[in-house]
C-alpha positions as MATLAB code, in Angstrom:
seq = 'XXXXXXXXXXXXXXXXXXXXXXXXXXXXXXXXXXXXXXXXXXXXXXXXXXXXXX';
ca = [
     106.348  126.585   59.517;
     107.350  127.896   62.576;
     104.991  128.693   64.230;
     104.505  124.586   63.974;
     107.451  123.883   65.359;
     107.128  125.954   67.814;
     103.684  124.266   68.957;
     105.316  120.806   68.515;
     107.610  121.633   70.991;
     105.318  123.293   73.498;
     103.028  119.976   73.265;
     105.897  117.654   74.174;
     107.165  120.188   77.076;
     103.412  119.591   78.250;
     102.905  116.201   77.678;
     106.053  115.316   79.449;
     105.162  117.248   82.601;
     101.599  115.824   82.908;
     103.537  112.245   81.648;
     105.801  112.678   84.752;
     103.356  113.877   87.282;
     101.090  110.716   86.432;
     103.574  108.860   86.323;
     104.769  109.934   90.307;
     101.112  109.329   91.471;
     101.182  106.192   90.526;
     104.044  105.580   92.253;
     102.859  106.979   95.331;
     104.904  109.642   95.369;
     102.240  112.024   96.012;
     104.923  115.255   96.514;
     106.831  114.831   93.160;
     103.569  114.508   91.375;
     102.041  117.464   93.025;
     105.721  119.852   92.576;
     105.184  119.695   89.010;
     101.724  121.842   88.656;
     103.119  125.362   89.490;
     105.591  124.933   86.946;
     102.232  124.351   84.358;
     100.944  127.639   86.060;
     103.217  129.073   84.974;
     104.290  128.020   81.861;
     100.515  128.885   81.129;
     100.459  132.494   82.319;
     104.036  132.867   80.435;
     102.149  131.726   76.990;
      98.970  133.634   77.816;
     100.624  136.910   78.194;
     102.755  136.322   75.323;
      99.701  135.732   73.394;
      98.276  139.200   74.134;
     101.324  140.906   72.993;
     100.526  139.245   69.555;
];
Protein backbone atom coordinates (compact mmCIF):
# COMPACT_ATOMS: atom_id res chain seq x y z
CA UNK A 1 0.00 0.00 0.00
CA UNK A 2 2.74 2.12 0.28
CA UNK A 3 4.68 1.66 -1.95
CA UNK A 4 1.37 3.08 -3.99
CA UNK A 5 1.25 5.97 -2.34
CA UNK A 6 4.41 6.60 -2.62
CA UNK A 7 4.24 6.32 -6.61
CA UNK A 8 1.03 8.45 -6.55
CA UNK A 9 2.86 11.07 -5.20
CA UNK A 10 5.99 10.86 -7.31
CA UNK A 11 3.56 10.96 -10.53
CA UNK A 12 1.89 14.21 -9.45
CA UNK A 13 5.46 15.81 -8.38
CA UNK A 14 6.21 14.89 -12.18
CA UNK A 15 3.27 15.74 -13.82
CA UNK A 16 3.22 19.10 -12.22
CA UNK A 17 6.76 19.98 -13.29
CA UNK A 18 6.31 18.92 -16.96
CA UNK A 19 2.47 20.69 -16.40
CA UNK A 20 4.38 23.92 -15.46
CA UNK A 21 7.18 23.86 -17.90
CA UNK A 22 4.49 23.46 -20.81
CA UNK A 23 2.63 25.57 -19.49
CA UNK A 24 5.72 28.55 -19.49
CA UNK A 25 6.44 27.68 -23.20
CA UNK A 26 3.39 28.47 -24.13
CA UNK A 27 3.57 31.52 -22.63
CA UNK A 28 6.69 32.43 -24.14
CA UNK A 29 8.52 32.35 -21.33
CA UNK A 30 11.15 30.30 -22.78
CA UNK A 31 13.62 30.63 -19.37
CA UNK A 32 11.01 29.47 -16.74
CA UNK A 33 10.12 26.59 -18.94
CA UNK A 34 13.64 25.60 -19.57
CA UNK A 35 14.75 26.19 -15.34
CA UNK A 36 12.55 23.44 -14.56
CA UNK A 37 14.49 20.35 -16.40
CA UNK A 38 17.57 20.10 -14.06
CA UNK A 39 15.36 19.82 -11.26
CA UNK A 40 13.80 16.43 -13.36
CA UNK A 41 17.58 15.46 -13.67
CA UNK A 42 17.74 15.26 -10.78
CA UNK A 43 14.89 14.11 -9.20
CA UNK A 44 15.64 11.16 -11.71
CA UNK A 45 19.20 10.34 -10.67
CA UNK A 46 17.87 10.76 -6.85
CA UNK A 47 15.15 7.82 -7.65
CA UNK A 48 17.58 5.83 -9.79
CA UNK A 49 20.16 5.50 -7.17
CA UNK A 50 17.68 4.88 -4.61
CA UNK A 51 16.46 2.13 -6.70
CA UNK A 52 19.83 0.32 -6.69
CA UNK A 53 20.07 0.38 -3.02
CA UNK A 54 16.79 -1.74 -3.14
Amino acid sequence: MMRRVWALIQICIVIGIVGFATFQLFKGNFAAGMSVMPLLLIYYLFLASRNRRD
